[in-house]
Structure formats: structure tokens, C-alpha cells
MDTraj code that builds the backbone (N, CA, C; nanometers):
import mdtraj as md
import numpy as np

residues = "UNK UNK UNK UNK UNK UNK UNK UNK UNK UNK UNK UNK UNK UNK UNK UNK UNK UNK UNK UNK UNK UNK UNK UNK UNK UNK UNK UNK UNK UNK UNK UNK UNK UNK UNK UNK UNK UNK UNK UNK UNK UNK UNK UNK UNK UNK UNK UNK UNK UNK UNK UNK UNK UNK UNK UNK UNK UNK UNK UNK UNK UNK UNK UNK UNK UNK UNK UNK UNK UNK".split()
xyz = np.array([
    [-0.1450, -0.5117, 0.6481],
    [-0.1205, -0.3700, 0.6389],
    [0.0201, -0.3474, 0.5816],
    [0.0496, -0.2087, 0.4918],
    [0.1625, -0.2293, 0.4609],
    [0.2290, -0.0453, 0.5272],
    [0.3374, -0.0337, 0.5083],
    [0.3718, 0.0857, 0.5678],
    [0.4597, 0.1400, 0.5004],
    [0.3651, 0.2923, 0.5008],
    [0.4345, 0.3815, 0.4093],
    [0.4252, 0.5371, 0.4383],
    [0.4892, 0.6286, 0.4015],
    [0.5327, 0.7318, 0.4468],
    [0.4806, 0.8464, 0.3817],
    [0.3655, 0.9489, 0.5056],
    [0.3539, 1.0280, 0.4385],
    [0.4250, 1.1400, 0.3331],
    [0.3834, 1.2577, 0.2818],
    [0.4520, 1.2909, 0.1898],
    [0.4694, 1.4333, 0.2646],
    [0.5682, 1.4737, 0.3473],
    [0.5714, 1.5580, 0.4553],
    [0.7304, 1.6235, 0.4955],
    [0.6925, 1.7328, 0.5761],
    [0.8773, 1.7381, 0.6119],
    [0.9300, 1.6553, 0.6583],
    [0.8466, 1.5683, 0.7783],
    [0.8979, 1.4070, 0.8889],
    [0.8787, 1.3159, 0.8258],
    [0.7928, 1.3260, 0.6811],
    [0.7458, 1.1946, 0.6594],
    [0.6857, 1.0724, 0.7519],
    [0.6159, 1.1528, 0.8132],
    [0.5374, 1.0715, 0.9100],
    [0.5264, 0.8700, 0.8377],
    [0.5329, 0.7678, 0.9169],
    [0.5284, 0.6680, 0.8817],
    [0.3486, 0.6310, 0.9010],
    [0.2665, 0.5364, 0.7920],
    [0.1443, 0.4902, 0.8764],
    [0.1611, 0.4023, 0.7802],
    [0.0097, 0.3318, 0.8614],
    [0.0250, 0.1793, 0.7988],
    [-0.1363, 0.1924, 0.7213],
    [-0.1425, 0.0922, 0.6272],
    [-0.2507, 0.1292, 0.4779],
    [-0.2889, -0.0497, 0.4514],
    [-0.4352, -0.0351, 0.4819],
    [-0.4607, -0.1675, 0.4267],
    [-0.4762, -0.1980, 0.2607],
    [-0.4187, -0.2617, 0.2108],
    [-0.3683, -0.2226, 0.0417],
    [-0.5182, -0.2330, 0.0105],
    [-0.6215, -0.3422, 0.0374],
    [-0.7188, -0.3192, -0.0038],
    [-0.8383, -0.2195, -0.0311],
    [-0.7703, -0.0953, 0.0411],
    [-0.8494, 0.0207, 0.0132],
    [-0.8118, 0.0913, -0.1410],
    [-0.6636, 0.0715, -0.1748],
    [-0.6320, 0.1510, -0.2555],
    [-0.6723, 0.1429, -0.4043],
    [-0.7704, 0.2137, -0.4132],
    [-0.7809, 0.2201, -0.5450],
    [-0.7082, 0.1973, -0.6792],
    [-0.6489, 0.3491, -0.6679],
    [-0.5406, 0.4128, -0.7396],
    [-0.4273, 0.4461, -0.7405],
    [-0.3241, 0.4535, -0.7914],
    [-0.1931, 0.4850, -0.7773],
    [-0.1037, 0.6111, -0.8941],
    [-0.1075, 0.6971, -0.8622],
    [-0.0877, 0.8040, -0.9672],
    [0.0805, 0.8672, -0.9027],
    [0.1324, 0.9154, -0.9916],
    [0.2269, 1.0114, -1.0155],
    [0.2872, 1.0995, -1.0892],
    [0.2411, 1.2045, -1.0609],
    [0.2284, 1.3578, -1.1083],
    [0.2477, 1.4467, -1.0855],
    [0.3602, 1.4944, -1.0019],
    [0.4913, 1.4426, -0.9608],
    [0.5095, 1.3282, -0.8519],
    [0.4625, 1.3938, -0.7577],
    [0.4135, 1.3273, -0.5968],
    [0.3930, 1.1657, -0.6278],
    [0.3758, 1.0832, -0.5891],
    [0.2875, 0.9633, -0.5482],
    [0.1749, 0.9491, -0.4760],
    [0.0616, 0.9652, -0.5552],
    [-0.0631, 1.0031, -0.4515],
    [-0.1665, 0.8582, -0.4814],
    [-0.2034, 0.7829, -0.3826],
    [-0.3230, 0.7436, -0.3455],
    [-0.4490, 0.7518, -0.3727],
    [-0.5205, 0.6754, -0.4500],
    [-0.6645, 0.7037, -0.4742],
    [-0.6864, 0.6343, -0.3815],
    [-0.8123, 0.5914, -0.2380],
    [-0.8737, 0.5401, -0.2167],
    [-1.0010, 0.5194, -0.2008],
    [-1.0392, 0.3490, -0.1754],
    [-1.1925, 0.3517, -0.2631],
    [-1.3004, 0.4304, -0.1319],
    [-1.2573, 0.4687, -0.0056],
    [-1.3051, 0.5867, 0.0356],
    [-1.3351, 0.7176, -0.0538],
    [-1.2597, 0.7715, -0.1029],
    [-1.2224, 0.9033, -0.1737],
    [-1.1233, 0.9941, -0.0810],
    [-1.0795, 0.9327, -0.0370],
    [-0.9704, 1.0133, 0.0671],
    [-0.8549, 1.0084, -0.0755],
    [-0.7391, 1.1138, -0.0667],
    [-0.6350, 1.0792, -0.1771],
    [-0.4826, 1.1189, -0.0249],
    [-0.4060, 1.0430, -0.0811],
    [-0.2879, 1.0466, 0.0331],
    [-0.1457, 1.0541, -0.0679],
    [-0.0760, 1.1542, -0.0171],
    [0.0432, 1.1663, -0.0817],
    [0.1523, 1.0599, -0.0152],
    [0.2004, 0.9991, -0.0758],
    [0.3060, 0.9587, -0.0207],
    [0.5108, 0.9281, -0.0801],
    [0.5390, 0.9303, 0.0074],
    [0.6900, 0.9293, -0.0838],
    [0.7589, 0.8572, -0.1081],
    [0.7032, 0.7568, -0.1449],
    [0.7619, 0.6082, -0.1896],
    [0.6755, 0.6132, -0.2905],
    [0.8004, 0.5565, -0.4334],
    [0.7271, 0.5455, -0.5823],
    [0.6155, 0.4789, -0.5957],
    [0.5639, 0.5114, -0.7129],
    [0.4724, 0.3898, -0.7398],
    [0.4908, 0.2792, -0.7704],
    [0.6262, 0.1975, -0.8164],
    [0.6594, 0.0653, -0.7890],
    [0.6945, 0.0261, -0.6336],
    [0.7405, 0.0938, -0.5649],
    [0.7639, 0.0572, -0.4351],
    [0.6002, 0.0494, -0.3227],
    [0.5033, 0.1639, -0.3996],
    [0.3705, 0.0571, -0.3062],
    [0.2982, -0.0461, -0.3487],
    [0.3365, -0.0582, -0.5090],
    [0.2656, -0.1729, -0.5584],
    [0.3086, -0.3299, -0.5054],
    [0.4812, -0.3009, -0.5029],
    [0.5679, -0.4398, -0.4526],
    [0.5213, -0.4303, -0.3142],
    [0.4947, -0.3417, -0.2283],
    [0.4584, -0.3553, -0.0881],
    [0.3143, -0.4198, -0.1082],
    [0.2465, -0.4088, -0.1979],
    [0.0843, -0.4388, -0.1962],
    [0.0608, -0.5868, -0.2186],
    [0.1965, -0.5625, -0.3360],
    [0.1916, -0.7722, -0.3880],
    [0.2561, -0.8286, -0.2699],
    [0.3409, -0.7839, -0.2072],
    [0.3913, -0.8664, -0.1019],
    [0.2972, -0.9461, 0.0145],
    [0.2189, -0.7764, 0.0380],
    [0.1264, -0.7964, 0.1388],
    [0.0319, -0.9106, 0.1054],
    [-0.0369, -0.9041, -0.0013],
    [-0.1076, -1.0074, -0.1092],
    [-0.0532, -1.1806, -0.1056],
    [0.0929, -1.1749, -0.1662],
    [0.1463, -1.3375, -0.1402],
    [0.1198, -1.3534, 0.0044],
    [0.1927, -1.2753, 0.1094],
    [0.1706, -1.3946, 0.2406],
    [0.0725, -1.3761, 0.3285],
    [-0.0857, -1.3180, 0.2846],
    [-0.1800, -1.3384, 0.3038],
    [-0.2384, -1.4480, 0.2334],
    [-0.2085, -1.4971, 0.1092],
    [-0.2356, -1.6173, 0.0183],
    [-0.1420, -1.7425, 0.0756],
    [-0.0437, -1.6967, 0.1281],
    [0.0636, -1.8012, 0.1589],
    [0.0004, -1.8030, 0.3054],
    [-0.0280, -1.7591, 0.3842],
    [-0.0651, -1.8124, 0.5386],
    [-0.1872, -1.8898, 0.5089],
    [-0.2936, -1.8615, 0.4133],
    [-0.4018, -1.9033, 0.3959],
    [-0.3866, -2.0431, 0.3778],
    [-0.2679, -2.0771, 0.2771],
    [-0.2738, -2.2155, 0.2209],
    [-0.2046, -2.2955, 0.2939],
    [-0.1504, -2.2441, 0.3943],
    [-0.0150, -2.3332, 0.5079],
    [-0.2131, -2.3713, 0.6174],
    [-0.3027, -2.2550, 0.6163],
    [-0.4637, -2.3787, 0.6941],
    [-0.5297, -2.4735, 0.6470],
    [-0.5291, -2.4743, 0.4982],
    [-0.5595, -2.5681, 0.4319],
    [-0.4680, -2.7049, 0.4089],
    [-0.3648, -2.7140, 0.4119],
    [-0.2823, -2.8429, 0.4549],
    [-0.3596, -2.9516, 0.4492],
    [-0.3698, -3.0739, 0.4052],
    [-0.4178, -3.1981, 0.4481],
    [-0.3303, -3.2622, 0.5515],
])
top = md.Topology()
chain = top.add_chain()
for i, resn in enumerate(residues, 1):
    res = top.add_residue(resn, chain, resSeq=i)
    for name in ("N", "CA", "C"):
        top.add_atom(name, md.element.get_by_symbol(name[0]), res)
traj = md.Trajectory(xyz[None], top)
């Protein structure tokens, strides 16, 4: 899961399994496609959820390969 902030007066914080996300648009906002059809504003750029998405991505690939070990 990665965590990111709605697009709000508090900016509420939640957490987003990257694998839902479709899409990534900005127009002004940073909004969310997901492959639900839900769309979510949020206020972190669109390079900042993509690097949160690849991150999330490597050390799910990286825990995977530390079980495979010989």
C-alpha cells in the first residue's frame, strides 16, 4: 500500500493499493483513475505517486526474491 493525501482542506492521509490505479492525470489537480471507476483527487504530483508506486513495486519484487534464495 502506498500513502497519499487526499485533495482537501486536512488533506486527509489514506493508504492506495497501487495496483488499482489505473490512471494518473493532471488538470490541474492530480486525480486518480481507478480500475474500479472510482476517480480520487489527490495532492501529491504525478511524479510523486508514480515514484511511490515504483517503490511500492521494487520491494514487493525485492521481498519476493530474498524467498527464493537457494
Amino acid at each position: 500500500m502506498i500513502r497519499l493525501h487526499k485533495l482537501s482542506h486536512d488533506r486527509e492521509p489514506f493508504h492506495l493499493n497501487p495496483d488499482l490505479i489505473a490512471t494518473v492525470d493532471a488538470h490541474p489537480d492530480t486525480m486518480l483513475h481507478l480500475t474500479t471507476g472510482a476517480r480520487i483527487a489527490v495532492a501529491e504530483t504525478v511524479d510523486e505517486v508514480v515514484a511511490k508506486a515504483h517503490d511500492w513495486r521494487v520491494q514487493i519484487a525485492a521481498g519476493a526474491l530474498r524467498l527464493v534464495k537457494p
